[in-house]
N, C-alpha and C positions, 0 to 999 in steps of 0.2 A: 504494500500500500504506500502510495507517496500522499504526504506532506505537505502541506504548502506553509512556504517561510513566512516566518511572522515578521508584520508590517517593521519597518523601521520606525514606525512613530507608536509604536506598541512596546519599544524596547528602551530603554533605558540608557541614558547618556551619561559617563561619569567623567568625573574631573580627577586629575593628579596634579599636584605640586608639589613639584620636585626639591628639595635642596639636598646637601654635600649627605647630609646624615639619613631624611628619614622622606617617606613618599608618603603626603596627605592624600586621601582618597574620600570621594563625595558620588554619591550616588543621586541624581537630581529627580526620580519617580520614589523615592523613601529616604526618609529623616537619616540612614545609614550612612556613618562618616568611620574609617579606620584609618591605620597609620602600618606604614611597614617599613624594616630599614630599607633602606636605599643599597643593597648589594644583592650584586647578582645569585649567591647562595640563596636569597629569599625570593629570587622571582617565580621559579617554578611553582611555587605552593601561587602566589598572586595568580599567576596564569589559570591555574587549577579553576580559583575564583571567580576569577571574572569571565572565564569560559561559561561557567553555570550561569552568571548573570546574562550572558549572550546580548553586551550591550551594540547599541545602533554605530557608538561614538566612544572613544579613551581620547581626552582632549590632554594635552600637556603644554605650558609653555616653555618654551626652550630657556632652559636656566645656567647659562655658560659652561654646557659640557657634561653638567652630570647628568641630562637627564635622556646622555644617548646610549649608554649600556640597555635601559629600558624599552628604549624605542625601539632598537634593536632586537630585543626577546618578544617584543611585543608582537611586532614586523615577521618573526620569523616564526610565531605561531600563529601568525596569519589573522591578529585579531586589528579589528578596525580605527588602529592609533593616528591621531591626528596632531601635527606637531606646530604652535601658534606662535607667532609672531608678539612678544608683550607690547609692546607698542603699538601695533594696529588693533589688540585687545582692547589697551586704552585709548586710544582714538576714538574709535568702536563707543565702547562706554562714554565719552563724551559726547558722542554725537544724538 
C-alpha cells in the first residue's frame, strides 16, 4: 500500500542556534524547546530525533563556522537543513 507524504505545512519547522558549546532547538507547532552539545558525538542521537519529528524545515543561522559540522550530518542524512543568512534575518524582521 503506498502512502501519501504528509503536506509540508502539516509538519513542523524547527529552529537551531548554534554556538561554540551547545545547539538550542525550538520546535515552532509545540511549546518543545531542548538543548544538545554542539559535537559531532551527539548528533546521531539528534538525527535519531528529528527524523521522528519528520520536520518540513531545520533553519540555522550561520554562526562563524560552528555551525557547519551540523549542517553537514544534517545534509548527509538527507534531512531538510536550511542555512540563513543573520543579517537578511534581521533585515527581514525589520521590514
Amino acid at each position: 500500500m503506498i502512502t501519501p507524504k504528509t503536506a509540508a505545512a502539516d509538519r513542523p519547522v524547527l529552529g537551531i542556534d548554534v554556538s561554540k558549546a551547545l545547539l538550542d532547538l525550538s520546535c515552532d507547532t509545540s511549546a518543545e524547546s531542548w538543548q544538545v552539545a554542539n559535537r559531532q558525538t551527539e548528533f546521531g542521537a539528534l538525527i535519531t530525533r528529528l527524523r521522528a519529528l519528520a520536520p518540513a524545515r531545520i533553519i540555522l543561522e550561520a554562526s562563524g563556522g560552528y555551525e557547519m559540522p551540523l549542517v553537514t550530518a544534517l545534509s548527509t542524512a538527507r534531512l531538510p537543513v536550511c542555512l540563513v543568512n543573520p543579517k537578511r534575518v534581521r533585515d527581514f524582521a525589520k521590514g
